[in-house]
C-alpha positions, 0 to 999 in steps of 0.5 A: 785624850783630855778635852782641855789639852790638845796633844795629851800626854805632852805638857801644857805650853799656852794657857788661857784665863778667862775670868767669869761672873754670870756669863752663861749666854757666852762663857762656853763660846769662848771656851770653844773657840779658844780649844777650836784655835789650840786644834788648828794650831797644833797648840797644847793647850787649856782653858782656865776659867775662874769663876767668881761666884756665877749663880747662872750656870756658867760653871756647867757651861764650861765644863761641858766645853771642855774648860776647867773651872777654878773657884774664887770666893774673893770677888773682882776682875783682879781676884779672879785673874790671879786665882786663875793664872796661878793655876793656869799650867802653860808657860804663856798665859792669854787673858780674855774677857768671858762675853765673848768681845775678844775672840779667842780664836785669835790666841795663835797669834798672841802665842807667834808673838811670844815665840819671837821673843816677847814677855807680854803681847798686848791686844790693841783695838785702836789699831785693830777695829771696834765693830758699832756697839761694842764700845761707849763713846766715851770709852773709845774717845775719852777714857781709853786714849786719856788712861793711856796717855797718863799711863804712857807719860807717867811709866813710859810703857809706850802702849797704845791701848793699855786696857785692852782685855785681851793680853798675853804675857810668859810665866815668868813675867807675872811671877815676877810682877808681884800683883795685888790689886783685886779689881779692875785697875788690876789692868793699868797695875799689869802694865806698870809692873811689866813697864818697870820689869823692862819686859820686851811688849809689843801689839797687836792688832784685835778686833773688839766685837759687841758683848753676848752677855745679855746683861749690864756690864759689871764695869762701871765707867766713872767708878772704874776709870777713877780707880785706874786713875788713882792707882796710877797716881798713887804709884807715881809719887814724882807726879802726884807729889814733887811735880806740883809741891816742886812748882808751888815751891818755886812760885812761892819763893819766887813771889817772896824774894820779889816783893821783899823789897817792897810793893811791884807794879805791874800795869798802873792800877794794879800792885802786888804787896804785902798781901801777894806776899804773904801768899808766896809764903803760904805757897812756900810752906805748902810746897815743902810740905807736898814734897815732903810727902812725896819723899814718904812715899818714895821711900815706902814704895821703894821699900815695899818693892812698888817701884822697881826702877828707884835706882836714884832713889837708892843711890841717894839713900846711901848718902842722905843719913838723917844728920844731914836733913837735921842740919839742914832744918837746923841751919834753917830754923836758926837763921829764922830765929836770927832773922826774927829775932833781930826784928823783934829786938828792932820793935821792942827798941821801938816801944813795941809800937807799930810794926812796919816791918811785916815784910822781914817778919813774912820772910824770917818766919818763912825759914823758921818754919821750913827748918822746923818742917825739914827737921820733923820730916826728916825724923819721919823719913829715918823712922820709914826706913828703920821699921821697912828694913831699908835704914837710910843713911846706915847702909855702911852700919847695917851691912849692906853693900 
């Protein structure tokens, strides 16, 4: 009977996946515990550890507990959880760490959770314990609960500890999931994917234990967190782009109308004029252009698949052809060509002497330019389309239904 799958001749029905890298003082700990709990269980089971280049020993180590190593040349937390898991044979995966902080004698657990119906069964600290020294304050009370918080308020995952290392998840759903990332925001990418899917997720309470590594962690707090924090942006283009181009739009425009009249006071001593203004179209113009951006990256996310939820987008992808954003800039451009125009033949009446007109200049210039931004983006947006196979504006001409 094969060490690594308890039961024998029946197929693999739980797999656990432990990525490793020079983790020799604990890598067979956790292979053991893992074989121990799949023994008391009555679970068929492996363990898959993919190792990513460990110099130390750890891949004789795990052979001698009875766990299967794959190889990985391509380093990073990512590269050697997807290596592992595609090899992995069981029809529910848990992942844990390889410095023995996760205690896999708790896999029965994740896999009762996953009978009831479940497609990913997350570990939660916070609602388990955190043993002294087994987590930085400032990942316990800083970076974990405020990833968490962005990644719940941009994705709606309703996760209490979205980076804890030990999850268990179906087959199905990774395949599904499409995951690309390569190191350690593989975890908040994970979460995204499976949040967009509408996989059924729940918790459950772990106990985080202090690592037997005998080493510096691999993870690097500033480093890794921003790179949580960046992959999360960019797959939220509704928050990292039309939510503040939107609000500079808005305030824009706003202080434009508003001082157009002429200067406002706002206590004695204090009066916003031209100046202020000529700030509201900076504001105004700068708006446009961040939304504009989001738009590209809606549409390139849409079309790569990143965002799997986009049916408004799609639906507004059907009716917005590429004539009706060039009609709109049009109509803008002109009417800021009239409006400029008309001060201009004012000056030259004048003698082109002094221009007191500089608030109807800000304002027609201000729709000049907007028309002009609107036409070339959206230009940009039809050719996105076109080269990524999603040709807005022509669903009808192309076919798709």
């Amino acid at each position: 009977m094969p060490a690594n799958n308890p039961g024998g001749e029946k197929s693999i029905e739980v797999s656990v996946v432990i990525p490793c890298l020079n983790e020799v003082n604990s890598v067979g700990i956790c292979v053991q515990k893992a074989l121990q709990a799949f023994r008391d269980a009555g679970l068929r089971g492996e363990v898959v550890v993919a190792d990513n280049g460990s110099t130390d020993g750890s891949v004789e180590a795990v052979r001698a507990r009875g766990g299967r190593v794959v190889e990985v040349p391509e380093r990073g937390y990512g590269s050697a959880l997807r290596a592992g898991i595609r090899t992995a044979q069981g029809a529910f995966i848990v992942m844990g760490d390889a410095d023995d902080s996760y205690d896999f004698s708790e896999v029965p657990r994740f896999v009762e959770a996953w009978r009831r119906g479940f497609d990913v069964v997350m570990g939660n600290r916070f609602r388990g314990e955190i043993k002294p020294g087994a987590m930085p304050w400032h990942h316990k009370y800083f970076g974990n609960p405020v990833l968490t918080a962005l990644l719940n308020l941009f994705f709606h995952a309703g996760i209490g500890d979205s980076h804890c290392g030990m999850r268990g998840f179906t087959r199905a759903i990774f395949d599904r999931m499409d995951l690309r990332c390569t190191g350690m925001e593989f975890a908040s990418e994970f979460i995204i994917k499976a949040a967009q899917l509408g996989a059924r997720i729940t918790e459950i309470p772990i106990i985080l234990w202090p690592d037997k590594r005998g080493r510096p962690p691999h993870l690097r707090s500033f480093r890794d967190g921003w790179r949580h924090l960046r992959f999360m942006l960019l797959y939220a283009p509704n928050w990292l782009f039309l939510l503040p181009g939107g609000m500079l739009l808005v305030l824009g425009l706003f202080l434009t109308f508003w001082l157009l009249p002429g200067p406002r006071t706002i206590r004695p001593g204090v009066v916003l004029d031209i100046h202020t203004m000529i700030f509201g179209v900076i504001f105004t113009l700068l708006g446009a252009q961040i939304i504009s951006v989001g738009f590209f990256a809606k549409v390139f996310s849409y079309a790569e698949r990143f965002d799997r939820r986009q049916i408004s987008l799609k639906r507004a992808l059907r009716r917005v052809t590429l004539e009706h954003g060039l009609l709109l800039g049009g109509l803008l451009f002109l009417a800021g060509l009239a409006g400029s125009g008309y001060v201009a033949w004012q000056w030259a009446g004048s003698g082109f002497g002094p221009l007191h007109e500089v608030r109807q200049v800000l304002f027609w210039s201000m729709w000049l330019f907007l028309g002009v931004q609107i036409v070339f983006s959206s230009f940009l947006l039809s050719m996105l389309g076109i080269s990524r196979g999603t040709y807005i504006g022509d669903y009808e001409r192309s076919g798709e239904r």
